[in-house]
TIMIVO-870026 format. One record per atom (N, C-alpha, C): x, y, z; residue number from 1; residue in three letters; atom name; chain. Coordinates in Angstrom, 2 decimals. Layout:
BEGIN
[[X,Y,Z],NUM,"ala","CA","A"]
...
This chain:
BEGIN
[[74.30,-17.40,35.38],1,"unk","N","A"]
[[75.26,-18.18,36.13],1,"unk","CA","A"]
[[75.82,-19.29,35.23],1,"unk","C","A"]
[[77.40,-19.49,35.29],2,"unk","N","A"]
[[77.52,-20.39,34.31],2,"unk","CA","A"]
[[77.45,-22.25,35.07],2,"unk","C","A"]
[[77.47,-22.85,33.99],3,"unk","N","A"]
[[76.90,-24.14,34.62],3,"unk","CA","A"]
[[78.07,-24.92,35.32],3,"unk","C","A"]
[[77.92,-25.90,36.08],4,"unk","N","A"]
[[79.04,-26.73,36.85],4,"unk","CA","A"]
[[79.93,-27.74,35.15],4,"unk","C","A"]
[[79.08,-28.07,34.30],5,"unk","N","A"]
[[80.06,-28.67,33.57],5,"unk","CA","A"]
[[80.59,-27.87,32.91],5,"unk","C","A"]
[[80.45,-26.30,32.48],6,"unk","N","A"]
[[81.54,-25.68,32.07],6,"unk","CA","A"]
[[82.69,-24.99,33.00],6,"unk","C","A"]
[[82.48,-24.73,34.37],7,"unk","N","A"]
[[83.42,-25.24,35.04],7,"unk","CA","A"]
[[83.98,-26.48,35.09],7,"unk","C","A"]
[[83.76,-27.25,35.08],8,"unk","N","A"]
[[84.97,-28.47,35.07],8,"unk","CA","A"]
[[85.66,-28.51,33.91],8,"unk","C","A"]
[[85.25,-28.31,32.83],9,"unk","N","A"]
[[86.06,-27.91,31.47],9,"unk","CA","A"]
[[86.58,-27.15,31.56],9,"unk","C","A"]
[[86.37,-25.77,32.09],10,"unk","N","A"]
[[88.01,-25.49,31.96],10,"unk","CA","A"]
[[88.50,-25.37,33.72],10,"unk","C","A"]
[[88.27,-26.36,34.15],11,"unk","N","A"]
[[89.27,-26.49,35.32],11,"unk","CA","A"]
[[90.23,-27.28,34.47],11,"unk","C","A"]
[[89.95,-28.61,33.82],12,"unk","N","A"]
[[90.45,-29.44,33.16],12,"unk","CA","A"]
[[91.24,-29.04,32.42],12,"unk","C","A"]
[[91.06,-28.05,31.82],13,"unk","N","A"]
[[91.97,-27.43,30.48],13,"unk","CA","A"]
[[92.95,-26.24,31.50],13,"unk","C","A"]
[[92.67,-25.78,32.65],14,"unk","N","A"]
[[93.69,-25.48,33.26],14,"unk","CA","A"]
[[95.05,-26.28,34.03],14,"unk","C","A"]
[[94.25,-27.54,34.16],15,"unk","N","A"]
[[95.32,-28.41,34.70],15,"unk","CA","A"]
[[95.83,-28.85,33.90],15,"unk","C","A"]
[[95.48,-29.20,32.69],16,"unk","N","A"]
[[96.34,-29.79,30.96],16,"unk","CA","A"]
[[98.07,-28.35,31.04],16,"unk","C","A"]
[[96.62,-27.16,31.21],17,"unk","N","A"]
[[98.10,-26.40,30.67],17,"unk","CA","A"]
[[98.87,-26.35,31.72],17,"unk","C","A"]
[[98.95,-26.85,32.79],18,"unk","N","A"]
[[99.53,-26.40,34.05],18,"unk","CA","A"]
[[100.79,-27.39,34.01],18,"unk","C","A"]
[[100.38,-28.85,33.63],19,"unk","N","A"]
[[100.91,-29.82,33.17],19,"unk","CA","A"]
[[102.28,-29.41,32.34],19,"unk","C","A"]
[[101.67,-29.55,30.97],20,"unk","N","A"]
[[102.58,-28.82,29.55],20,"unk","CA","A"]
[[103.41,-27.99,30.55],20,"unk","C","A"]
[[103.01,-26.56,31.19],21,"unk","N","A"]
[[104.08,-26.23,31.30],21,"unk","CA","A"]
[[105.25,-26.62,31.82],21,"unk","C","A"]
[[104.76,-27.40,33.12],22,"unk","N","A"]
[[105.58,-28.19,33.86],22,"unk","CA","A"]
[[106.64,-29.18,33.28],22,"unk","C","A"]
[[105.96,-29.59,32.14],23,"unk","N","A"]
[[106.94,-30.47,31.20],23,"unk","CA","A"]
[[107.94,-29.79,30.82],23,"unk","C","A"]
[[107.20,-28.72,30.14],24,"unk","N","A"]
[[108.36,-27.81,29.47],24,"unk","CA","A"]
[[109.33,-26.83,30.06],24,"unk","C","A"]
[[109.32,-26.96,31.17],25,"unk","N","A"]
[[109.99,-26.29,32.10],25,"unk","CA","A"]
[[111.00,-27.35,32.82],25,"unk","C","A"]
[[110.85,-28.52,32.81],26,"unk","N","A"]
[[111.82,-29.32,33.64],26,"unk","CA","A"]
[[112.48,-30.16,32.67],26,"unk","C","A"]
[[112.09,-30.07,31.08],27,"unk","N","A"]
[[113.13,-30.52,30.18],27,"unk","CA","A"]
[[114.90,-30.12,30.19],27,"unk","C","A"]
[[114.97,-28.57,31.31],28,"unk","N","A"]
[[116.12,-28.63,30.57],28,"unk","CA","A"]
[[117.47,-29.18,31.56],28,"unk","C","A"]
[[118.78,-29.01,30.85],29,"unk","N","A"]
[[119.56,-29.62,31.52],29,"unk","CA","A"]
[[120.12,-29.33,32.36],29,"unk","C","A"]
[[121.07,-30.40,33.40],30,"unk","N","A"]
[[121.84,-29.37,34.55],30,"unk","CA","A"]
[[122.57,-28.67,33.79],30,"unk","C","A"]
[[123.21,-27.80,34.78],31,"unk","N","A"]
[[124.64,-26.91,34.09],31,"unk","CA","A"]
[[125.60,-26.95,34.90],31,"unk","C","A"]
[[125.63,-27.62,35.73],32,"unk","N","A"]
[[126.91,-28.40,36.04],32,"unk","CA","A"]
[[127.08,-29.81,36.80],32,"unk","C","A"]
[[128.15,-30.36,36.59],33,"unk","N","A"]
[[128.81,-31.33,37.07],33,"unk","CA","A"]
[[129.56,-31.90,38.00],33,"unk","C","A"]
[[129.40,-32.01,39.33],34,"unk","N","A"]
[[130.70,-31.60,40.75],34,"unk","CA","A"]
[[130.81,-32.96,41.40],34,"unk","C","A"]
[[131.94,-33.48,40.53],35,"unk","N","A"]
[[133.25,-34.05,41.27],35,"unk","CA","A"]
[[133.74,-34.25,42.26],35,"unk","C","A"]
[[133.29,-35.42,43.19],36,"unk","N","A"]
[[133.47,-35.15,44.50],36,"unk","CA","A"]
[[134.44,-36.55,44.53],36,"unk","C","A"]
[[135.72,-36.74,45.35],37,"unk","N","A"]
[[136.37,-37.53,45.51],37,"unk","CA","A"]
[[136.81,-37.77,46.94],37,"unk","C","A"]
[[136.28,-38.34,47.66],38,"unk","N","A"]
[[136.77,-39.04,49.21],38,"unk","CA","A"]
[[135.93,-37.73,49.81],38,"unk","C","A"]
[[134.64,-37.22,49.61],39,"unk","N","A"]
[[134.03,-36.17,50.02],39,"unk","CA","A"]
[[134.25,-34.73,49.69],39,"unk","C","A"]
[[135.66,-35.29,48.75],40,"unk","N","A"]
[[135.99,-33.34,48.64],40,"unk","CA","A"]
[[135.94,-33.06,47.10],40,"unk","C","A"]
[[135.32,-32.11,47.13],41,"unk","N","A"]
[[135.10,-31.72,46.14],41,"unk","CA","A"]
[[136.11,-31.13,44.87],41,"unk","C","A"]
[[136.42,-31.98,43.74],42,"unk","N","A"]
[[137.38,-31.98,42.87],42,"unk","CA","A"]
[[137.73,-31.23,41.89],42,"unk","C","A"]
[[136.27,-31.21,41.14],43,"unk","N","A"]
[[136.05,-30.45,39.65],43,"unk","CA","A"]
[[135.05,-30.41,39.69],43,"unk","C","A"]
[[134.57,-29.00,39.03],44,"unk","N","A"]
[[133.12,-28.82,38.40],44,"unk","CA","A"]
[[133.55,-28.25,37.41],44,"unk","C","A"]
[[132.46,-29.22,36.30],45,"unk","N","A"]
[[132.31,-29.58,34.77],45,"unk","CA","A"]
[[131.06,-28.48,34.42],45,"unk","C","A"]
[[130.95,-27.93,33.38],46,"unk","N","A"]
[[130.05,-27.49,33.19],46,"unk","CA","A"]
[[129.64,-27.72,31.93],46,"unk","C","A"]
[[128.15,-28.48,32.00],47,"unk","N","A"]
[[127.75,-29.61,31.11],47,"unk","CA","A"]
[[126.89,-28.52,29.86],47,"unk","C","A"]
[[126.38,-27.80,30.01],48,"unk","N","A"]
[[125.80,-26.54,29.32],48,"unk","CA","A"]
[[126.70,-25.69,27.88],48,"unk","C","A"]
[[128.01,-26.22,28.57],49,"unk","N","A"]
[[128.69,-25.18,27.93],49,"unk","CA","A"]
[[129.40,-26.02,26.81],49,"unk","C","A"]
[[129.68,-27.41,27.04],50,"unk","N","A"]
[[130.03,-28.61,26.01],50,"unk","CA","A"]
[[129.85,-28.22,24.97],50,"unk","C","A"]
[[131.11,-28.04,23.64],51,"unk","N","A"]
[[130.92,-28.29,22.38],51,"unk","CA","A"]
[[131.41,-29.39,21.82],51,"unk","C","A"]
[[132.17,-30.20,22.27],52,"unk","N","A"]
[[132.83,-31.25,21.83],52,"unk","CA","A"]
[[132.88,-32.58,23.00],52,"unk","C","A"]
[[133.51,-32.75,22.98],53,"unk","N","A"]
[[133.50,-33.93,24.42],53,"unk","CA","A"]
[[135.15,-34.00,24.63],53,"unk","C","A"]
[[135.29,-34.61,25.95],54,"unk","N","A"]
[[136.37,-34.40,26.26],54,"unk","CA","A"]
[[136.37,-35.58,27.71],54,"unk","C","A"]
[[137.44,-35.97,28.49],55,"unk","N","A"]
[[137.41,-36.98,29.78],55,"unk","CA","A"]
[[138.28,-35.83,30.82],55,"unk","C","A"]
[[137.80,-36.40,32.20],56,"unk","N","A"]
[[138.39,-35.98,33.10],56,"unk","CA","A"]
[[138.97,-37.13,34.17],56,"unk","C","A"]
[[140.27,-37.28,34.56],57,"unk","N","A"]
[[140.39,-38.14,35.29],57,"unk","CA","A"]
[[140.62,-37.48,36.25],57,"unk","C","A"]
[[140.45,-38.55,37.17],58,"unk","N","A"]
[[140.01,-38.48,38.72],58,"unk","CA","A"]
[[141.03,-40.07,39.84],58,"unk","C","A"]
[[141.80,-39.18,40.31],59,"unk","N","A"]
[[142.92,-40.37,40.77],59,"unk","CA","A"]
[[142.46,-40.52,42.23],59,"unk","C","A"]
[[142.40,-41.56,43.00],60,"unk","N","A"]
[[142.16,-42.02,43.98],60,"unk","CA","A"]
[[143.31,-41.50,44.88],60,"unk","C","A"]
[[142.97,-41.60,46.42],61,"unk","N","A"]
[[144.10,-40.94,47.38],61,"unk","CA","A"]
[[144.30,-42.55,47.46],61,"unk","C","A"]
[[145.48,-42.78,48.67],62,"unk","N","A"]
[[146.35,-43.93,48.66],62,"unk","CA","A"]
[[145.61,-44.83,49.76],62,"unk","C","A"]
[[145.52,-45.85,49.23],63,"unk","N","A"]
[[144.86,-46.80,49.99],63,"unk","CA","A"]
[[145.82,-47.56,51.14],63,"unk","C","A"]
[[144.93,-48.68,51.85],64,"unk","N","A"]
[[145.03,-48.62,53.43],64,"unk","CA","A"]
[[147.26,-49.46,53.57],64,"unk","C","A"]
[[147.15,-50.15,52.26],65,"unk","N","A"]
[[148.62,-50.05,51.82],65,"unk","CA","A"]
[[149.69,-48.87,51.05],65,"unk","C","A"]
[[149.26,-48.02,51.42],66,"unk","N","A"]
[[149.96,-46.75,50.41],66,"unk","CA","A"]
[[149.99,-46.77,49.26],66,"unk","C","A"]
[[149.36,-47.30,48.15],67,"unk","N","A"]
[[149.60,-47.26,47.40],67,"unk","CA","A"]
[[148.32,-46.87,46.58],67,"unk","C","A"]
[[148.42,-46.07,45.34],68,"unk","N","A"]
[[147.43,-45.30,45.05],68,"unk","CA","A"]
[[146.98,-45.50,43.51],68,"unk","C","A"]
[[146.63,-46.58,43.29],69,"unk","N","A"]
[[146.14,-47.18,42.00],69,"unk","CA","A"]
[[144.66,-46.97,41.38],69,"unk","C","A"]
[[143.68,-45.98,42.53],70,"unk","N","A"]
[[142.37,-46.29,41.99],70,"unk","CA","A"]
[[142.30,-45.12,41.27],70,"unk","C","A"]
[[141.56,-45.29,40.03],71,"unk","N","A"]
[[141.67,-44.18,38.93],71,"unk","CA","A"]
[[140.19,-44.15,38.21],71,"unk","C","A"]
[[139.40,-43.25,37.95],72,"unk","N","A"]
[[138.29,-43.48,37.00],72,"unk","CA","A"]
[[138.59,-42.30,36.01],72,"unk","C","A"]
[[137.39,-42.46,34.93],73,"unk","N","A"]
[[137.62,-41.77,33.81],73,"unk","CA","A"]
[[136.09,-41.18,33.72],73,"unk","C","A"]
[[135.70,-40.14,33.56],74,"unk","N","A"]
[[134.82,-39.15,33.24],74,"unk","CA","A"]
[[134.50,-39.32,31.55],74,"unk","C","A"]
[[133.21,-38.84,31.08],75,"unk","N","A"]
[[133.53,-38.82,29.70],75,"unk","CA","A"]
[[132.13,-37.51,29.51],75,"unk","C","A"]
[[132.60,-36.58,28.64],76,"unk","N","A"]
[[131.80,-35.34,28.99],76,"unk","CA","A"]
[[131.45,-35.19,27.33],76,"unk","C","A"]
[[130.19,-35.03,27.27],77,"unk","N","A"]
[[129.98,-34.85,25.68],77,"unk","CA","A"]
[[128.30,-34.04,25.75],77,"unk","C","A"]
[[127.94,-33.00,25.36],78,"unk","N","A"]
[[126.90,-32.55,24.55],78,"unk","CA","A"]
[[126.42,-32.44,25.78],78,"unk","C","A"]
[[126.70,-31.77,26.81],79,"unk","N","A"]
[[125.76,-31.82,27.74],79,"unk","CA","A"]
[[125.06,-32.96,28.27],79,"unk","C","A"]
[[126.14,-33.92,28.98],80,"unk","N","A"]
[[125.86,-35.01,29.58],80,"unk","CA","A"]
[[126.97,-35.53,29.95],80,"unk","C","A"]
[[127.11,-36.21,30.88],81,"unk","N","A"]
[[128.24,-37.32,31.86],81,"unk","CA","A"]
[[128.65,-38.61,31.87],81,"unk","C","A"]
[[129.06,-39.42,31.51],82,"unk","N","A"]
[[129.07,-40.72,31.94],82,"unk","CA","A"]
[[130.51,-41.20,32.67],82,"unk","C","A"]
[[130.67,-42.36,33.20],83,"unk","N","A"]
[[131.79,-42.80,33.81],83,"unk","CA","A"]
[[132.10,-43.90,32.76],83,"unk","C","A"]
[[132.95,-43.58,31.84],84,"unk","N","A"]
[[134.01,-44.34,31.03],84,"unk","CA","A"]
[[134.77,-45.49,31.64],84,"unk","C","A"]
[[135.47,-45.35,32.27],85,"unk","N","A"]
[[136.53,-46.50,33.00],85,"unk","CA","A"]
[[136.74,-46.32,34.36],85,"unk","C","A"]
[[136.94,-47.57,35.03],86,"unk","N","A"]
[[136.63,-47.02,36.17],86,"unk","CA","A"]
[[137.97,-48.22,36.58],86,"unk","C","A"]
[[138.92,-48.76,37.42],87,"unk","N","A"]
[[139.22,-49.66,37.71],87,"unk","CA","A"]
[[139.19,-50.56,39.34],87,"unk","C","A"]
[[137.47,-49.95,39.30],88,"unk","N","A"]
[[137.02,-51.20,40.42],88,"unk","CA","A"]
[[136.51,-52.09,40.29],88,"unk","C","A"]
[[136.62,-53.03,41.47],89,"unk","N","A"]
[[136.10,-54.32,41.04],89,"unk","CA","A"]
[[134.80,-54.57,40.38],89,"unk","C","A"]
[[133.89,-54.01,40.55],90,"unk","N","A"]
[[132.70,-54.24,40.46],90,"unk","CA","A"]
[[132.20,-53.55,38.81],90,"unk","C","A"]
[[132.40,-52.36,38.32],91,"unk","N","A"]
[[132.25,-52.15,37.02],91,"unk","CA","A"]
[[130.57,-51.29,37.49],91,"unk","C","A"]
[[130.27,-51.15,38.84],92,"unk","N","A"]
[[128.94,-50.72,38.59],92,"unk","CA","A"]
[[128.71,-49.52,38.02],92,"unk","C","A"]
[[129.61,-48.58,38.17],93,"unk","N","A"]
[[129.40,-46.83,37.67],93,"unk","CA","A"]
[[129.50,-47.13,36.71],93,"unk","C","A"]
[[130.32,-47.96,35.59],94,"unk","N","A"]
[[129.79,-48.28,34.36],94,"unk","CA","A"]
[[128.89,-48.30,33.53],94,"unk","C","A"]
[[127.88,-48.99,34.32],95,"unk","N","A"]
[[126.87,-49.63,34.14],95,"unk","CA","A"]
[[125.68,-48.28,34.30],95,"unk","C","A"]
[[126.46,-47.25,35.08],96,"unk","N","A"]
[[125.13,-45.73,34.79],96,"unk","CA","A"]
[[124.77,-45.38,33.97],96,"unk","C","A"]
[[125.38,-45.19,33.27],97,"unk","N","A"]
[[124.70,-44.67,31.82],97,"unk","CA","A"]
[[125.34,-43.39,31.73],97,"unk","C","A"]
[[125.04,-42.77,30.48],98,"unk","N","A"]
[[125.06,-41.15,30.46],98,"unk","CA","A"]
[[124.55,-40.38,31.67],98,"unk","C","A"]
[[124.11,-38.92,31.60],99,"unk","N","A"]
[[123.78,-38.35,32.95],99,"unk","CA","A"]
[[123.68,-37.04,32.41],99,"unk","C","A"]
[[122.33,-36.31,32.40],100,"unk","N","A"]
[[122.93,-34.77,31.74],100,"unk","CA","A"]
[[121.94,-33.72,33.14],100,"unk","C","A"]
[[121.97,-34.54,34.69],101,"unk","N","A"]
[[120.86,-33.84,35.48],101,"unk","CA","A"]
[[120.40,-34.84,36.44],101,"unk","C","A"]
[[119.45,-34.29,37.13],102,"unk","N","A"]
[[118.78,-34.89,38.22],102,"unk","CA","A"]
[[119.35,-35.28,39.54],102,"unk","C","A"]
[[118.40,-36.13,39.98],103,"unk","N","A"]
[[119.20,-36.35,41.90],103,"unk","CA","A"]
[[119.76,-37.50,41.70],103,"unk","C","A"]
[[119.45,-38.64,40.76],104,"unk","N","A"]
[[120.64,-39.50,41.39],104,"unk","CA","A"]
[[122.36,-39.21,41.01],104,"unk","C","A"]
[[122.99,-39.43,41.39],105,"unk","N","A"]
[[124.34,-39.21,41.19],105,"unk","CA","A"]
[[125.17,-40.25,40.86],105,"unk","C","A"]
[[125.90,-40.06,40.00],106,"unk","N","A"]
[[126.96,-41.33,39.42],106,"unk","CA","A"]
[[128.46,-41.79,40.74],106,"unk","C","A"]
[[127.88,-42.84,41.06],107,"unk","N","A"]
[[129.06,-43.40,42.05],107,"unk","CA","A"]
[[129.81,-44.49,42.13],107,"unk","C","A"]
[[130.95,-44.83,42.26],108,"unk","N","A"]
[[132.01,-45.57,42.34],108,"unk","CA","A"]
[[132.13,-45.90,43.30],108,"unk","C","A"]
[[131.28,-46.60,44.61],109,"unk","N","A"]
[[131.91,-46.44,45.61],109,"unk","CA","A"]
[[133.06,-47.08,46.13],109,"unk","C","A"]
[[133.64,-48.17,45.18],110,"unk","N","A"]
[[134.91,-48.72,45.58],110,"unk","CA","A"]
[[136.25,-47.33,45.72],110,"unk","C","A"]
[[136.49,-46.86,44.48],111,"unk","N","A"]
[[137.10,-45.46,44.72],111,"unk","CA","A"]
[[136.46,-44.24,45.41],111,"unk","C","A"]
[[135.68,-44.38,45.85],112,"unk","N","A"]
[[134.76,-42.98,46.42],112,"unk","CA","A"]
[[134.81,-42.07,45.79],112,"unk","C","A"]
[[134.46,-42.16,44.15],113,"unk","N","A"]
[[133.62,-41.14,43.54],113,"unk","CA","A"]
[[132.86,-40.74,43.62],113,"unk","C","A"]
[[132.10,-39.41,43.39],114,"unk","N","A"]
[[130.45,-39.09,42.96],114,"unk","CA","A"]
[[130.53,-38.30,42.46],114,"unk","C","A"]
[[129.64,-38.32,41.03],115,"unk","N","A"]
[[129.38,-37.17,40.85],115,"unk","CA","A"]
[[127.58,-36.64,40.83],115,"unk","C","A"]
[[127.67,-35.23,41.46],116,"unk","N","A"]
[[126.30,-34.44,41.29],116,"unk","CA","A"]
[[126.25,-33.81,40.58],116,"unk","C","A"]
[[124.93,-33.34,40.56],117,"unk","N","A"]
[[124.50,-32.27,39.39],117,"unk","CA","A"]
[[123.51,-31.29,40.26],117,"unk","C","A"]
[[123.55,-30.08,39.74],118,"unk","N","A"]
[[122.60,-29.04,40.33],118,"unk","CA","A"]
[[121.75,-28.70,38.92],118,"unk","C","A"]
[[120.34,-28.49,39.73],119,"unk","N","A"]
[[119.05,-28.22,38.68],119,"unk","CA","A"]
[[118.73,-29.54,38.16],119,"unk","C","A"]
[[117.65,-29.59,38.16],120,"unk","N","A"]
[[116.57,-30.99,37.98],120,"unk","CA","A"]
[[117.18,-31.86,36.97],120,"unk","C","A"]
[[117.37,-31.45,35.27],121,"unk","N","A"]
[[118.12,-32.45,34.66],121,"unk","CA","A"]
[[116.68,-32.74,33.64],121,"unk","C","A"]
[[117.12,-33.65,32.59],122,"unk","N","A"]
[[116.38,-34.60,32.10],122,"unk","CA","A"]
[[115.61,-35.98,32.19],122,"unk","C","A"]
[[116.61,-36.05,33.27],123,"unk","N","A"]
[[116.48,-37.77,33.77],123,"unk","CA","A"]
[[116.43,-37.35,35.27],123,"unk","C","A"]
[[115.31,-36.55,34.95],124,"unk","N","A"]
[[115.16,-36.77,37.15],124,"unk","CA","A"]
[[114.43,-37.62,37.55],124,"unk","C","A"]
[[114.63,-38.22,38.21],125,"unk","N","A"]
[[113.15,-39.66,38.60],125,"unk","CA","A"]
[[112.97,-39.96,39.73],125,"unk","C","A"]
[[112.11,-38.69,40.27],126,"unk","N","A"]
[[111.34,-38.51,41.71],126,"unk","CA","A"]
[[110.28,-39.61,41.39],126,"unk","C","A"]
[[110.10,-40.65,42.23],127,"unk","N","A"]
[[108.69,-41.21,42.48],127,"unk","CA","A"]
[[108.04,-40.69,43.02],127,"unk","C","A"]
[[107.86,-39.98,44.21],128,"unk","N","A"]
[[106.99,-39.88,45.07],128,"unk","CA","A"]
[[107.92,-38.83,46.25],128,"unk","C","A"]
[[107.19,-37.88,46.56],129,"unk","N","A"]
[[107.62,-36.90,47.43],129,"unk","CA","A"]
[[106.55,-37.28,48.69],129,"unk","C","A"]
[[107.39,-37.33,49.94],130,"unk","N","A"]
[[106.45,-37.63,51.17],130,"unk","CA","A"]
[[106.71,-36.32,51.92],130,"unk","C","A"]
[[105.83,-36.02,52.36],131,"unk","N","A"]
[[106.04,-34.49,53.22],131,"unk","CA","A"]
[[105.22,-35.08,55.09],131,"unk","C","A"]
């Protein structure tokens, strides 16, 4: 009969590799990008397929005076996202960073941008799952 501490060794060394794989399996990136503007859906980018970089603008519908000035700028490079220019007050989508994945989503909400991503990403940052 084998002994209880060589069971726990390799329980241990099963949960190490169980780990690793898990790492190595949720390294990779989204593969796409979807553009959502006043809820509707605009453009999908597909971040996978990037060889160069390139911007997408995204024009605001007309505000509560008709007039339709809100504009942001996309900036798409190497398999990743960021919001370049944005001209709301606040500058916060700015302030996101790059983006190549995960659940949070890049938003503007003065213009009612967002953008999502499908498939986990690099930068996914679940704390805590409550069931």
């Amino acid at each position: 009969m084998i002994s209880s501490k060589l069971w726990i060794i390799i329980l241990c060394g099963l949960v190490v590799l169980a780990g690793v794989a898990a790492l190595l399996l949720g390294q990779g990136q989204s593969s796409y990008a979807f553009i959502h503007q006043d809820g509707v859906l605009t453009d999908t980018v597909s971040l996978s397929s990037v060889a160069g970089g390139f911007t997408v603008d995204v024009f605001g519908g007309a505000d509560a005076d008709g007039s339709s000035d809100r504009v942001n700028v996309l900036e798409v490079e190497n398999g990743r996202i960021r919001m370049l220019n944005a001209n709301c007050p606040d500058g916060t989508c700015l302030r996101q960073g790059w983006k190549s994945g995960g659940i949070t989503p890049i938003v503007c909400l003065p213009n009612r941008v967002v953008v999502t991503f499908d498939g986990t990403g690099s930068d996914a940052d679940i704390d805590a799952v409550v069931g």
